[in-house]
KEKE-3310 file (N, C-alpha, C; in steps of 0.2 Angstrom, whole numbers, plus 5000, padded with zeros to 4 digits):
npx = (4506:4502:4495:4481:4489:4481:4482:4475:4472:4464:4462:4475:4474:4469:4471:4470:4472:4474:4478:4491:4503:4508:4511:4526:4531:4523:4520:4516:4523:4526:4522:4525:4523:4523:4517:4516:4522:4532:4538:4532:4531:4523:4525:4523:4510:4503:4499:4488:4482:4469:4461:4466:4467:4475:4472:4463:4472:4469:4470:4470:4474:4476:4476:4488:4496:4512:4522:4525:4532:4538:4550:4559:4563:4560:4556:4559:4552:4538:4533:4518:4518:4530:4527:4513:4520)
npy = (4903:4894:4878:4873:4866:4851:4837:4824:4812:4798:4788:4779:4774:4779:4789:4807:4818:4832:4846:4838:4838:4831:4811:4800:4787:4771:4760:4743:4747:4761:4777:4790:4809:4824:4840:4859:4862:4853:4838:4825:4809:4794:4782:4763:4748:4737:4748:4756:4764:4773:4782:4795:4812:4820:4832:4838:4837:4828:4815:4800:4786:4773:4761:4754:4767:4772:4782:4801:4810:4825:4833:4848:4841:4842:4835:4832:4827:4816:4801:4797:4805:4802:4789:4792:4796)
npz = (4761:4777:4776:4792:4806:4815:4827:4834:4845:4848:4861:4860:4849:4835:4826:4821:4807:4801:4789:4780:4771:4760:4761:4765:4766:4775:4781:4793:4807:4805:4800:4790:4788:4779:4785:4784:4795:4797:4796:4802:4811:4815:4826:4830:4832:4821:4809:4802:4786:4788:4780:4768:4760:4751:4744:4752:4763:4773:4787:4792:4804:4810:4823:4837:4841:4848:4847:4843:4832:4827:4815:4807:4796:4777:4763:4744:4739:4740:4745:4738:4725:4722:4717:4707:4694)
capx = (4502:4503:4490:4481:4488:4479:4483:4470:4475:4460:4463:4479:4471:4463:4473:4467:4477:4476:4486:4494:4503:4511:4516:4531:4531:4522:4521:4512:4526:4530:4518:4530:4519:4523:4514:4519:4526:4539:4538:4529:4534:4519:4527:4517:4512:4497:4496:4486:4481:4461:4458:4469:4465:4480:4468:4460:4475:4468:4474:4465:4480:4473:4482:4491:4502:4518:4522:4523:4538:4540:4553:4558:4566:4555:4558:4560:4546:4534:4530:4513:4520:4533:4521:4511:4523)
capy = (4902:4888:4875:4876:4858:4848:4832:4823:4805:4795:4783:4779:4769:4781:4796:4811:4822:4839:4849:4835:4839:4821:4806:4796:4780:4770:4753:4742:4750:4768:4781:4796:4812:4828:4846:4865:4862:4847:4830:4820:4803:4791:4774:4759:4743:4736:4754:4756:4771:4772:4789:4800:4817:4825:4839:4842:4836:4824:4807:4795:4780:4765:4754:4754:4771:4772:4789:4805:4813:4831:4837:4850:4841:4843:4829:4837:4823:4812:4795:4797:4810:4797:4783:4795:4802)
capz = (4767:4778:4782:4800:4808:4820:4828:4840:4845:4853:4865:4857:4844:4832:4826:4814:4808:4797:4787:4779:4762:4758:4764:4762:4768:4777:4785:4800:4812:4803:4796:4789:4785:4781:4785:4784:4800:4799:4795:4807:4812:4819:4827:4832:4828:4819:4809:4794:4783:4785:4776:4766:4755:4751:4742:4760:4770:4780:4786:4798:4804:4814:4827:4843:4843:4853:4848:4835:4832:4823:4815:4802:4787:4773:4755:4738:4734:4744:4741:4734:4720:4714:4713:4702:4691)
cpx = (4502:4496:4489:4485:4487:4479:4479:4470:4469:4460:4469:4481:4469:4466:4473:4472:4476:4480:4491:4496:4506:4510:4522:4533:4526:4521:4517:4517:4527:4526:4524:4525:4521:4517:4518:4523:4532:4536:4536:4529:4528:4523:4523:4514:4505:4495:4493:4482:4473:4458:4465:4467:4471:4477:4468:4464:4473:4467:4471:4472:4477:4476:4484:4496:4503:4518:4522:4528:4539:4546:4554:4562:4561:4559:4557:4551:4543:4533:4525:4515:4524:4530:4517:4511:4522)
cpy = (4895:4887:4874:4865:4858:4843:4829:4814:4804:4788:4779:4773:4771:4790:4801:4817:4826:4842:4847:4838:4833:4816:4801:4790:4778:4762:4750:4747:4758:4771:4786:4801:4818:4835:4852:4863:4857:4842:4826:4812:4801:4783:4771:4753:4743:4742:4753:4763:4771:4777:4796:4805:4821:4831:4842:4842:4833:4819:4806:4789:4778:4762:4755:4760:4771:4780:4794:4808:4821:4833:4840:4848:4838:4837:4836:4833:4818:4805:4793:4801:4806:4792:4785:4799:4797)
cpz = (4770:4782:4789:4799:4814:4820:4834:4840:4853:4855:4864:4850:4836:4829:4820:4816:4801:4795:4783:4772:4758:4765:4762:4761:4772:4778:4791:4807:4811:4800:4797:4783:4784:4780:4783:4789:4803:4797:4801:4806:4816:4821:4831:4831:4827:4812:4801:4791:4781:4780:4775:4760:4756:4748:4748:4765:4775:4780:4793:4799:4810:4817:4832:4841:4847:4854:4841:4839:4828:4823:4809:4798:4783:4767:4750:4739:4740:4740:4737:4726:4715:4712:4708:4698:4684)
residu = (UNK:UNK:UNK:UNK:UNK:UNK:UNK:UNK:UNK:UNK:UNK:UNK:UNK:UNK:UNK:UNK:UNK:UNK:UNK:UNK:UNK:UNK:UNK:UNK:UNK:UNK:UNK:UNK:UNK:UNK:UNK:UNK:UNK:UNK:UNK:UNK:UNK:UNK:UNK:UNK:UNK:UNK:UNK:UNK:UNK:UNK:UNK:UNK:UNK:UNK:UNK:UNK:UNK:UNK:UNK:UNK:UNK:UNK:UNK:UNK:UNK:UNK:UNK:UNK:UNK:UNK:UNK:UNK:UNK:UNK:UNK:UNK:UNK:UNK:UNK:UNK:UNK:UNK:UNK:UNK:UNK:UNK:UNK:UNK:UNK)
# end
């Protein structure tokens, strides 16, 4: 069964986002996150990761967003998974 996702981007500063089941990388310019629905790409500068629960799937990212990109290729492994192997 797949997680519901929701993406709700305030003021282009402030972006909360559901459904999340990893993420991969990130960086001030790159957040890379995936859900059931495809691997989501946040770009932008300043960006930082205010709150993440991969139990609850849900990720808070901070900064000036550009844009957000979807698409379907999935990882075997996310970056949190290998840092905690």
């Amino acid at each position: 069964m797949q997680k519901p996702n929701t993406v709700m981007l305030e003021n282009r500063a402030k972006l909360t986002i559901t459904g999340v089941r990893d993420v991969d990388s990130f960086d001030e310019q790159n957040v890379v996150a995936y859900t059931d629905y495809g691997q989501l790409t946040i770009q932008g500068s300043n960006l930082s990761i205010s709150q993440l629960s991969v139990e609850s799937g849900d990720l808070l990212v901070e900064g000036t967003i550009s844009s957000l990109l979807y698409t379907d290729n999935r990882p075997n492994e996310g970056f949190f998974k290998r840092l905690f192997r």
